[in-house]
C-alpha positions as CSV (number, residue, x, y, z in Angstrom):
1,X,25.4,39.3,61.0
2,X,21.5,39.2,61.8
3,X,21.5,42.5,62.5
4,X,23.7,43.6,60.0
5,X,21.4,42.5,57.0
6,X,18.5,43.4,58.4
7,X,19.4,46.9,58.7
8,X,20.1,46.9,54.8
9,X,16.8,45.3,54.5
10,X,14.7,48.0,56.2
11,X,16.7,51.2,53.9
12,X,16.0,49.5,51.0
13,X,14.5,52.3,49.8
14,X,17.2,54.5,51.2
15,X,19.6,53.5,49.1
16,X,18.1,54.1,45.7
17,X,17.0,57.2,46.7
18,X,21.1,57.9,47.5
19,X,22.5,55.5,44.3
20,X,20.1,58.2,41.9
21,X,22.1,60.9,43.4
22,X,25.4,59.5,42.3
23,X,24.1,58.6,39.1
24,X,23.0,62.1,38.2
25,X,26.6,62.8,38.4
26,X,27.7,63.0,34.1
27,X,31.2,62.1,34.9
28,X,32.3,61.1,31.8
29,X,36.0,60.9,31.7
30,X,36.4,61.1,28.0
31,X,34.9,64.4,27.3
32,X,36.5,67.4,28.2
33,X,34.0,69.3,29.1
34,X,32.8,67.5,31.7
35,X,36.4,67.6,33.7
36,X,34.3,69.5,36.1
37,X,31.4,67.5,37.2
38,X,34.2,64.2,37.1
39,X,36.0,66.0,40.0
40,X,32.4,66.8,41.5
41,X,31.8,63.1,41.4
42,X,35.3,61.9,42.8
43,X,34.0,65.1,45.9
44,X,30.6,63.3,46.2
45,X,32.5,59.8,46.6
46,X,34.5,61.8,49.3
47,X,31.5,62.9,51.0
48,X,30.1,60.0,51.4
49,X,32.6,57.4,52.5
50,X,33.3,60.0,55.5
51,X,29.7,59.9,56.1
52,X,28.7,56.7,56.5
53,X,32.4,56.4,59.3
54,X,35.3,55.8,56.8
55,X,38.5,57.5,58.0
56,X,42.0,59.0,56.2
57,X,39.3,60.2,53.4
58,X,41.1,62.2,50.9
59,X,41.1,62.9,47.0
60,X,44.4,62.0,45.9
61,X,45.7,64.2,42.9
62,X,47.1,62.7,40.1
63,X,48.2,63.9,36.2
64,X,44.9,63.4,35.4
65,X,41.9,62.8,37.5
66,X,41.8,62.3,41.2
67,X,42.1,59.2,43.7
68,X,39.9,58.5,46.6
69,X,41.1,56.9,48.9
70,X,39.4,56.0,52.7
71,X,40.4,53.4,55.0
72,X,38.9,51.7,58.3
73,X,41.8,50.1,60.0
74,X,40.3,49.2,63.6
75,X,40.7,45.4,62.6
76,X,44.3,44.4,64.6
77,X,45.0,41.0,63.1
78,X,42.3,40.8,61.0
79,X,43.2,40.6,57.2
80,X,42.9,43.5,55.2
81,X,40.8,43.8,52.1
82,X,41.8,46.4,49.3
83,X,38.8,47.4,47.1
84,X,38.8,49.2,43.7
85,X,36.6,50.8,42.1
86,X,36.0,53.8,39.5
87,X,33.6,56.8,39.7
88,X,33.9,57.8,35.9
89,X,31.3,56.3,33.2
90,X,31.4,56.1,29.2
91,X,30.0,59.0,26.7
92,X,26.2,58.7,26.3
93,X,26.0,58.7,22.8
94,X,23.7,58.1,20.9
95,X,21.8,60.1,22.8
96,X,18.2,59.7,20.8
97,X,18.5,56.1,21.9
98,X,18.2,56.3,25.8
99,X,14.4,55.7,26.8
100,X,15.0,57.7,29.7
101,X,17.7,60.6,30.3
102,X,20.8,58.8,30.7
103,X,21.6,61.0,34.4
104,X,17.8,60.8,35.6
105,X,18.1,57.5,37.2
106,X,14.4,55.7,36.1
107,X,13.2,53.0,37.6
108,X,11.3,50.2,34.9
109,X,10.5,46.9,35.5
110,X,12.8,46.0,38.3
111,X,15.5,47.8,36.4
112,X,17.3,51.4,37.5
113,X,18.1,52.7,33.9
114,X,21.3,55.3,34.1
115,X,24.8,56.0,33.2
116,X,26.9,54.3,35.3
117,X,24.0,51.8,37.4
118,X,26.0,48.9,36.3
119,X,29.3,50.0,35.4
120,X,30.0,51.2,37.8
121,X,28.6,53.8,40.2
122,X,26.1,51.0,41.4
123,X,28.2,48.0,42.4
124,X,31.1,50.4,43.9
125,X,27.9,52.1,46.1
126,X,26.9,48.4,47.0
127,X,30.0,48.2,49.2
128,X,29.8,51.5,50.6
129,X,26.4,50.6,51.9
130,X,27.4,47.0,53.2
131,X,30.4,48.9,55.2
132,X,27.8,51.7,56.7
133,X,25.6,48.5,57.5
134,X,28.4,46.9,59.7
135,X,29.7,50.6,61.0
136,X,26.3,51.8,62.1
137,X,25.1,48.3,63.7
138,X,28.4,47.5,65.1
139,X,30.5,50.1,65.7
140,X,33.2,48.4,63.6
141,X,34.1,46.1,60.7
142,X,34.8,42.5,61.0
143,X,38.4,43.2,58.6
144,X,40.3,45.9,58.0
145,X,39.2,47.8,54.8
146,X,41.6,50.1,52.5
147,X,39.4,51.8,49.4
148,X,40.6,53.2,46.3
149,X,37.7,54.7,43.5
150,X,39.5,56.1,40.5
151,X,38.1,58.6,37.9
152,X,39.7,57.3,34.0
153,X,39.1,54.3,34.5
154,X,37.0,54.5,30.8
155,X,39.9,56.2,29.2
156,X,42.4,53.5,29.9
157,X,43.3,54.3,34.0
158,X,46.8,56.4,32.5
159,X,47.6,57.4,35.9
160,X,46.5,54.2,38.0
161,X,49.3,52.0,37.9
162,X,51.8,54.9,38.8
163,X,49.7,56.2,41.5
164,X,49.5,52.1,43.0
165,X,53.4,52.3,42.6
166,X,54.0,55.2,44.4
167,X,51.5,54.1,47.6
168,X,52.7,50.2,47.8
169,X,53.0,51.0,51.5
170,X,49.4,52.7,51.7
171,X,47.7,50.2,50.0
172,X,49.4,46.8,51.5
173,X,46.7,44.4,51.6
174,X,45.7,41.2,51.6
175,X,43.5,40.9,48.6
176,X,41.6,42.9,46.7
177,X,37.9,43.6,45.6
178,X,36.5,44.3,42.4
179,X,32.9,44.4,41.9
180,X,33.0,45.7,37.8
181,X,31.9,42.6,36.6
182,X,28.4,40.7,35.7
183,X,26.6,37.6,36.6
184,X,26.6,34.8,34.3
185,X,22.7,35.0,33.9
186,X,19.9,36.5,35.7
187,X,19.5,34.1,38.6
188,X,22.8,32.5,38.0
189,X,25.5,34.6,40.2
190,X,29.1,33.6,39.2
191,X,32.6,34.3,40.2
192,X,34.8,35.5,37.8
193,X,38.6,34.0,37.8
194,X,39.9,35.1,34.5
195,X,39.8,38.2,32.3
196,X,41.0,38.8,29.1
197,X,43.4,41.6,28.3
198,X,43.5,44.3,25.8
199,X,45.2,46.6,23.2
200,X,43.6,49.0,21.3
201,X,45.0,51.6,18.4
202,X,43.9,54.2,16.0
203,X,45.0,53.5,12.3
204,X,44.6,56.6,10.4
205,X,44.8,56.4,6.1
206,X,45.4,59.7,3.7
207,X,45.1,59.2,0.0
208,X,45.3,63.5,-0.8
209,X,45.5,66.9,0.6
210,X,42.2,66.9,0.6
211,X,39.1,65.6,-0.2
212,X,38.3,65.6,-4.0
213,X,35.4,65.5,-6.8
214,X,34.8,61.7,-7.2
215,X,34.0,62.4,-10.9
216,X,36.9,64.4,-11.6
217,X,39.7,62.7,-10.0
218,X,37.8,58.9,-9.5
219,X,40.6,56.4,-11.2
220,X,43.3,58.8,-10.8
221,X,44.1,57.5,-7.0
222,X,43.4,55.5,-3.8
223,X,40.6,55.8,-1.9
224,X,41.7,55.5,1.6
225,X,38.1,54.4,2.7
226,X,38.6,51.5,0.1
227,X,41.9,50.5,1.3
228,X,41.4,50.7,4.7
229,X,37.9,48.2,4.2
230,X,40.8,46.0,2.1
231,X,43.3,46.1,4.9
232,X,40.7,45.3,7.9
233,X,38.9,42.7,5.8
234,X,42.5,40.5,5.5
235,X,43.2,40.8,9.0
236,X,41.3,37.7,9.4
237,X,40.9,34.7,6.9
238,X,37.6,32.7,6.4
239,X,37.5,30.3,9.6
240,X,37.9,33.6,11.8
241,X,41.6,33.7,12.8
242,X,44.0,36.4,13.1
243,X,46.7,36.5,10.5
244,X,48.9,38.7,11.7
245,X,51.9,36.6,12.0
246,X,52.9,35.5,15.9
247,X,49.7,36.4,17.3
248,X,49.3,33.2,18.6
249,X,52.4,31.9,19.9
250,X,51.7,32.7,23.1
251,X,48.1,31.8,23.8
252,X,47.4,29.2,26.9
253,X,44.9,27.1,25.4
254,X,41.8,25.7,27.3
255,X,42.2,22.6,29.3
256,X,39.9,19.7,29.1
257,X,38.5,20.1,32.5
258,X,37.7,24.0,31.6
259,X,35.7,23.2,28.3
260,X,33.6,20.4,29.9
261,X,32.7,22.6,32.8
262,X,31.3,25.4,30.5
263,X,29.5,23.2,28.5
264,X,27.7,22.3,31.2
265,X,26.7,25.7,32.0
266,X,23.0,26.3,31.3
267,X,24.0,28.9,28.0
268,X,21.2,28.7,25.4
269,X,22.2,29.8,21.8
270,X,19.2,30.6,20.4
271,X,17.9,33.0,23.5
272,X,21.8,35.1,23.0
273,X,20.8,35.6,19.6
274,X,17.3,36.9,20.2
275,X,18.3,38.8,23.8
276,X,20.9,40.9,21.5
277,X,19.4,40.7,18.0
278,X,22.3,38.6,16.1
279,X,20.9,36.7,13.2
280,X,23.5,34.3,13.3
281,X,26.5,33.9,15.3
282,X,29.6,33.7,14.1
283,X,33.8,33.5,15.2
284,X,36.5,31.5,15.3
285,X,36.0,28.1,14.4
286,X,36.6,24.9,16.4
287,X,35.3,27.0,19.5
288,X,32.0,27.3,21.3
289,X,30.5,31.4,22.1
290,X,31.7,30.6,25.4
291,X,34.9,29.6,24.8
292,X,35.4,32.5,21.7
293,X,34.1,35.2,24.2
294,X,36.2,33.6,27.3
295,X,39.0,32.2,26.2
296,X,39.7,33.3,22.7
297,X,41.8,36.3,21.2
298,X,40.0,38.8,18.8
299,X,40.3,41.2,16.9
300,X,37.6,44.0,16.2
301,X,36.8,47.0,14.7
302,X,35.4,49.6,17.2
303,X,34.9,52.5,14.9
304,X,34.9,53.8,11.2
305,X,34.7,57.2,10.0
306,X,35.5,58.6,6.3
307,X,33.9,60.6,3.7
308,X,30.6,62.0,3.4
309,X,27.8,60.2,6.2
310,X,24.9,63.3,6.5
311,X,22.1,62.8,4.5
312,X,21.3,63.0,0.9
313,X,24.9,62.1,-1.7
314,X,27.6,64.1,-2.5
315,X,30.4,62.7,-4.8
316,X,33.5,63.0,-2.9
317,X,36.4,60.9,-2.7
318,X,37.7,61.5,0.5
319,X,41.3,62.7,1.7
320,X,41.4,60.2,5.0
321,X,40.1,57.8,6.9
322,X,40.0,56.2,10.3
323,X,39.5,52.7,12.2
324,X,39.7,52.2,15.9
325,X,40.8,48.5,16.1
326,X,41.3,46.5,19.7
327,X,42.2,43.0,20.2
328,X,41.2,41.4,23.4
329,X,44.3,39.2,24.7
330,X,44.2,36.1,26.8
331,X,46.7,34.5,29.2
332,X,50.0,34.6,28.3
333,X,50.0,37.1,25.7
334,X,51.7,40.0,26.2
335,X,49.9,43.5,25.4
336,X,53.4,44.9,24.4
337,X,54.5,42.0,21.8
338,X,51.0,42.3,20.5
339,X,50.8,46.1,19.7
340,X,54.3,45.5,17.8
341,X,53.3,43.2,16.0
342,X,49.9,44.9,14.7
343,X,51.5,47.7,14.5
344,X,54.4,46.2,12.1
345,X,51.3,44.3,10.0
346,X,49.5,47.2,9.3
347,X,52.6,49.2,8.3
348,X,54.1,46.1,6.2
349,X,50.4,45.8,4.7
350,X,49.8,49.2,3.7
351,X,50.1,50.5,0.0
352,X,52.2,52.7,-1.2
353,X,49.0,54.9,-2.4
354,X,48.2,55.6,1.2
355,X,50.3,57.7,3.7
356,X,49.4,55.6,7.4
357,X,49.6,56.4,10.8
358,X,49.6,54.3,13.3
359,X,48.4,55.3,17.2
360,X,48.6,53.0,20.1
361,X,46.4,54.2,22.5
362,X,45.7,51.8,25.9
363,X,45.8,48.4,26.7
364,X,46.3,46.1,29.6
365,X,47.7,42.5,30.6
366,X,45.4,39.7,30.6
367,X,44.9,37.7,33.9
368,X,43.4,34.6,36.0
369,X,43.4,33.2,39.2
370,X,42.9,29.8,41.0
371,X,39.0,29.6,41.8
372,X,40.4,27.1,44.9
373,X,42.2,30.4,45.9
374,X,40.5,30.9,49.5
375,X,39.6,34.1,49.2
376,X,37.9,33.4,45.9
377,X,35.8,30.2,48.3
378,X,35.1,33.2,50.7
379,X,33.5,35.2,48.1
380,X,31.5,32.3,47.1
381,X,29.4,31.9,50.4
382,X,29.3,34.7,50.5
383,X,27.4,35.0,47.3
384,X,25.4,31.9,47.9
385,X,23.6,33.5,51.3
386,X,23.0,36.3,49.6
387,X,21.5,35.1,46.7
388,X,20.2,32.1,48.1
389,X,22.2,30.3,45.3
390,X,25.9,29.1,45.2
391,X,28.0,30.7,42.1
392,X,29.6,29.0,39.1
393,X,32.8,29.8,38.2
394,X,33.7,31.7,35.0
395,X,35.9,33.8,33.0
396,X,35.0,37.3,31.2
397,X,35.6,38.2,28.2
398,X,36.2,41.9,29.4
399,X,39.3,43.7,30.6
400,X,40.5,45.0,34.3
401,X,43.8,46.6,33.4
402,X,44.5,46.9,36.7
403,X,43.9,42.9,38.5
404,X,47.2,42.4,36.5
405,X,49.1,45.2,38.1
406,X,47.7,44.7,41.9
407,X,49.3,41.3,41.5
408,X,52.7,42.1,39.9
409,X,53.4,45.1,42.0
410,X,51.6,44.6,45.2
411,X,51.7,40.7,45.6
412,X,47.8,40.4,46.1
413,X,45.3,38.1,44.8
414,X,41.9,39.8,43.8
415,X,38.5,38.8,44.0
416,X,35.6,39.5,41.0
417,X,32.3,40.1,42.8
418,X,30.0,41.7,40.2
419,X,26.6,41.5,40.5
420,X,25.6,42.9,36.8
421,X,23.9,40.8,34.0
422,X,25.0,40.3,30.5
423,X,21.9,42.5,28.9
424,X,23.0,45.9,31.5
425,X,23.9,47.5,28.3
426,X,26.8,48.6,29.7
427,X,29.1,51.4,27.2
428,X,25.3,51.3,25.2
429,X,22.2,53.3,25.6
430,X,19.9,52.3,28.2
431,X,22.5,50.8,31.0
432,X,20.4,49.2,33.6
433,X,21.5,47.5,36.7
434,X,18.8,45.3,38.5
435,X,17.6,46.9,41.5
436,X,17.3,43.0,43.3
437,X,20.7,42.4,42.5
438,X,21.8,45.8,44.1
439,X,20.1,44.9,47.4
440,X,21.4,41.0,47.2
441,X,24.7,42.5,46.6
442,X,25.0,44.4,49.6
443,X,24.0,42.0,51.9
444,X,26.7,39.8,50.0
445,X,29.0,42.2,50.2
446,X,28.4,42.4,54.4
447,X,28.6,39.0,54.3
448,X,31.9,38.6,52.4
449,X,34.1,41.2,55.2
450,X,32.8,38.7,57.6
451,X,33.9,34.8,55.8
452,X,37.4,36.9,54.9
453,X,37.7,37.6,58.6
454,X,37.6,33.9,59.5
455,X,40.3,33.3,57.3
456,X,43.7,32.8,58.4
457,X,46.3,34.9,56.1
């Protein structure tokens, strides 16, 4: 391995210079108009795992965006390691926010500041150098390696879980790989073994045909603005819990052993609040921010939008209105059970004064994992000599649609190997990924295709 990492140690340099590249790439999956430069980005990908010696490249159509897909398979009876990834990143907006253009990669204070450094352009790049590393030095890798980078993964990954179905036999593993995830602090690497899951719908209010003179017809009926604010704000009651009926019957609560561990953890209240600017905290009673953030269900509103918002007044009483609402799921609860049931409370709760709409958009199964699970123990010496620290073991309060589906339809166990940091601003302005992390990461990453290759599967 000596020669391995120091070959990643003397391009350094190299691979920012390559990583800016990829990040100058606006492939934002959610607008249209950049459809082309997210196929341009999915073509770079392409480029560049053939490059550096990957083999069977090939973009992989699908009903929306493309798969890539390259493999090295000159490992005979050494395990196989599956890894994911996605090449598409969030809308920029606001714009007037970003210090620094959000697809001119900057470098600040240890920092590279971009669209898509942390989430997730730069950890997926992290791998592709640690496999050139091994290729280049070695003529080989120490395991088999099978790579799949998808391009929606920001609009809910539509296609993924039909395009995983219809390649079981391509992508036959024996675990897989995720680095989309962050550390638990700077200087504290972690390994991730549970995430939470997610549904998320669009509840849409109309009170008239259109939007009317707040003067003349003010008293005369329902403002949907109002009644929407009336409908979100009983969603929950005063301690912070859900109250639409059943959405707790199937949560797996925290065990003893779980809650004393993460108290331990070295999480400082008073620095969260000042890092992100909250004045006080606040959620569901009875539970640490840990536990809330980990462990917990929620349920949020992501979006508002009715009536008049430029400058300056104007007395209207507007025709409609619109929430975007998600609730983040955790072990067992089902995404389906929950969307009907939030679905039925909203239309059960709404007045008569209102016409509503209801929209279910995405979601995804919640999911966790043994950390004793070997290849999990892999991962964390592997982290350890790379960082020069051994990982703690935590949950996320985020969503990976697709760890839930690897296992249910392919059988595989996956691995969390992120290498981000809580503050990388990641879906915000300003997204940063630390640039030491990037480098420890991909000698980790070297590292980890070696400790799985001394495991027996």
């Amino acid at each position: 391995m000596n020669n391995v990492i120091d070959f990643i140690q003397v391009n350094r340099d190299r691979y920012l210079d390559e990583l800016k590249a990829l990040l100058a790439i606006p492939s934002i999956s959610a607008l249209p108009e950049h459809t082309g430069d997210v196929r341009r980005c999915a073509e770079w990908c392409g480029d560049e795992m053939g490059r550096i010696g990957l083999q069977n490249v090939e973009l992989i159509e699908t009903p929306g965006n493309p798969v890539v897909y390259g493999d090295w398979l000159g490992a005979p009876g050494a395990p196989t390691i599956l890894f994911y990834g996605h090449y598409d990143v969030q809308p920029v907006d606001p714009l007037n926010l970003w210090e620094s253009p959000p697809f001119e990669a900057t470098i600040r204070d240890g920092e590279i500041f971009a669209r898509g450094s942390a989430d997730d352009k730069g950890q997926v790049f992290m791998h592709l150098k640690a496999i050139e590393a091994h290729l280049k030095q070695n003529g080989r890798l120490p395991v088999n390696m099978k790579l799949i980078l998808e391009g929606e993964e920001e609009v809910g990954s539509a296609n993924l879980d039909d395009f995983i179905r219809a390649n079981k036999s391509r992508l036959a593993a024996d675990v897989v790989v995720i680095s989309d995830s962050a550390m638990f602090a700077r200087g504290v690497p972690s390994i991730c073994y549970g995430l939470r899951g997610l549904v998320y719908f669009q509840v849409d209010l109309r009170g008239s045909s259109t939007d009317l003179h707040s003067g003349s017809f003010g008293g005369a009926l329902a403002n949907p603005a109002f009644v929407l604010a009336q409908m979100i704000a009983q969603m929950k009651d005063r301690s912070g819990r859900i109250r639409i009926p059943g959405f707790y019957d199937d949560v797996r609560e925290l065990t003893a052993e779980e809650r004393a561990a993460w108290a331990s953890l070295p999480f400082n209240e008073k620095t969260y609040r000042k890092d992100f600017g909250i004045p006080k905290l606040a959620g569901e009673t009875g539970y640490t921010t840990l536990e809330r953030t980990w462990a917990r269900p929620t349920l949020e509103v992501n979006g508002l939008l009715s009536g008049f918002t430029g400058e300056g007044a104007k007395t209207v009483l507007p025709a409609v209105s619109m929430a975007k609402i998600s609730m983040r799921l955790v072990p067992d609860q089902d995404p389906n059970k929950i969307a009907d049931l939030f679905q039925k409370y909203v239309e059960e709760n709404a007045p008569k004064t209102v016409e509503v709409k209801v929209t279910r958009m995405h979601g995804g199964k919640p999911w966790m994992t043994s950390f004793d699970n070997p290849f999990v123990q892999a991962a964390g010496r592997a982290i350890e000599k790379g960082f020069g620290r051994a990982p703690i073991f935590t949950r996320e309060g985020g969503s990976i649609p697709v760890v839930s589906t690897f296992q249910e339809e392919l059988g595989l166990p996956s691995v969390l190997f992120g290498v981000g940091l809580p503050d990388e601003n990641a879906h915000a302005p300003n997204e940063k990924l630390d640039v030491g992390n990037f480098h420890n990461g991909i000698i980790a990453s070297a590292i980890l295709y070696d400790e799985v290759s001394r495991l027996k599967v």
